[in-house]
N, C-alpha and C positions, 0 to 999 in steps of 0.2 A: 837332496832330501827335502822333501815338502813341508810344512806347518804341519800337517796330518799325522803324518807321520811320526815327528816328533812328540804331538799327542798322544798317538797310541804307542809309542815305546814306554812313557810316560805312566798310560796306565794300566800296559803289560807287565809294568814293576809292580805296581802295587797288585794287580791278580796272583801276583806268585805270593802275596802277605799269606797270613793268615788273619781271617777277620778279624779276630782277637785284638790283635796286632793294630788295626787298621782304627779303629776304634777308640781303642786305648789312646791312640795319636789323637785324633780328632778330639775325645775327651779332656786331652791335656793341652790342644790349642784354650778350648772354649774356655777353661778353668783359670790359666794366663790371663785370659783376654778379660775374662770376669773381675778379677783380683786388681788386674788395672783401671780398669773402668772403674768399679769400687774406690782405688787408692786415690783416684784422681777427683772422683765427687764428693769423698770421706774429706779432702783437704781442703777443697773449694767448700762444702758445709763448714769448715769449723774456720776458715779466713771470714764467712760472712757472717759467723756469730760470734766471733771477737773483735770487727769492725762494728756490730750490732752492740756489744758489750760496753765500747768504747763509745760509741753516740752515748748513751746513757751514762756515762759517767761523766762526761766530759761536761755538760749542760748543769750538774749538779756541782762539779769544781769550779767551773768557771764562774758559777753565780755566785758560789762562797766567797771566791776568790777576787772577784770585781767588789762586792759590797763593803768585804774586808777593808780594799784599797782609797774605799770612798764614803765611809762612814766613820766618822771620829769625832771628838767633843774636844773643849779646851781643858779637862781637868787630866785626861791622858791622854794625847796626842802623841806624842812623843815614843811611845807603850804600843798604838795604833798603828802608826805607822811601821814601827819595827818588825812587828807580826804578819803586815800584811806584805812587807818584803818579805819574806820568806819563802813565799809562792812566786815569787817574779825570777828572772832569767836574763842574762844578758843584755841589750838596750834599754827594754826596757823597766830594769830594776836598776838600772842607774840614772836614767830619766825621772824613774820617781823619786827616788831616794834624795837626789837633786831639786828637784822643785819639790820637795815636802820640807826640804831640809831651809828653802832659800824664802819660799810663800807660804805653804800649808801649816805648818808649825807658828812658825810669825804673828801672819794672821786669826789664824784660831787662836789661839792665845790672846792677843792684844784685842779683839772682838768678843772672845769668849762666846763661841759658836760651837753651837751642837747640831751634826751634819750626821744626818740618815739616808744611807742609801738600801734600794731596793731593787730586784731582779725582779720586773713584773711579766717579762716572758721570756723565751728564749728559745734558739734554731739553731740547729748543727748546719754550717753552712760544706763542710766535707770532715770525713773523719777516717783515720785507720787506725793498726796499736798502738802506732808510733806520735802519731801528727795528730792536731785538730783545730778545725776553725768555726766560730760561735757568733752566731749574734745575738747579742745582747741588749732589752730594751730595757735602759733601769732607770730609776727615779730618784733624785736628790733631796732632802728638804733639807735647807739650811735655818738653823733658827739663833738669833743670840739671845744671851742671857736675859735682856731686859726687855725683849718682844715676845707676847705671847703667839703670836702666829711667826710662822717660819715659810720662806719661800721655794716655792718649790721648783726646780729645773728637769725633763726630762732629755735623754741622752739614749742615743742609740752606738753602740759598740762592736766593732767588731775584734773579736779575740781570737788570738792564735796560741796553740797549745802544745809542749810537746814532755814527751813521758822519758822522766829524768830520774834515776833510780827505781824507777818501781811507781813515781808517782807523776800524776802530771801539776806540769806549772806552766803561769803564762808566759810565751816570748816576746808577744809584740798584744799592745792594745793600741786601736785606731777608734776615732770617731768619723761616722758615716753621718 
């Protein structure tokens, strides 16, 4: 038996359909094929706008959450620092917790320094619902009590973020 052959047995079956019949099939491929095609871009839309969701928020917590970490005075430091743990995670919330507890504290205190920080810009360097990475350009002014001008340090950051209950917090801060 030939290739030919096999064709036309092929579509001697379907002549014996009735159109109706013939139709209705074809109809109900196309409807499948539709509904997946649909299911599959319906899912990729809504992965890039909660990746999109996620840029946006992340850039807004991370700048809170850096300033928090690096803005305190000597009258509550102590008050300062405890809050801005709260947003930290693993190394690096015992990293601070550890040098705030060993220098930051200490020193502010015994200088009586009033430390402002500020997020002056910031770039999602990758982000999804779960993860995300920040760079951060912020600005320090350190002032003591009995100087009226305060000195100023800039710092570029880079922050990794990840979403822990429902919220996100930092895991690692680097300077670049």
């Amino acid at each position: 038996m030939n290739q030919d052959s096999g064709r036309t047995g092929k579509l001697s079956a379907l002549r014996g359909l009735p159109l109706r019949t013939v139709v209705f099939g074809i109809a109900a491929v196309l409807v499948a094929l539709a509904i997946s095609v649909g299911s599959v871009e319906g899912y990729r839309y809504w992965q890039i706008r909660r990746d999109e969701q996620a840029r946006t928020e992340v850039t807004q917590v991370a700048a809170r959450a850096v300033e928090a970490m690096f803005t305190y005075n000597y009258q509550n430091v102590d008050a300062s620092i405890d809050a801005a743990a709260k947003n930290l995670r693993g190394s690096v919330y015992d990293e601070y917790t550890q040098v705030s507890k060993q220098l930051i504290i200490p020193g502010t205190k015994e200088k009586q320094l009033t430390v402002v920080s500020t997020v002056q810009a910031s770039g999602v360097v990758s982000a999804s619902a779960s993860h995300a990475v920040v760079l951060l350009f912020l600005n320090q002014e350190a002032t003591p009590k009995d100087a009226p001008k305060g000195t100023m340090t800039a710092s570029r950051l880079r922050v990794s973020m990840d979403k822990d209950g429902g919220h996100w917090v930092l895991s690692e801060v680097k300077p670049v």
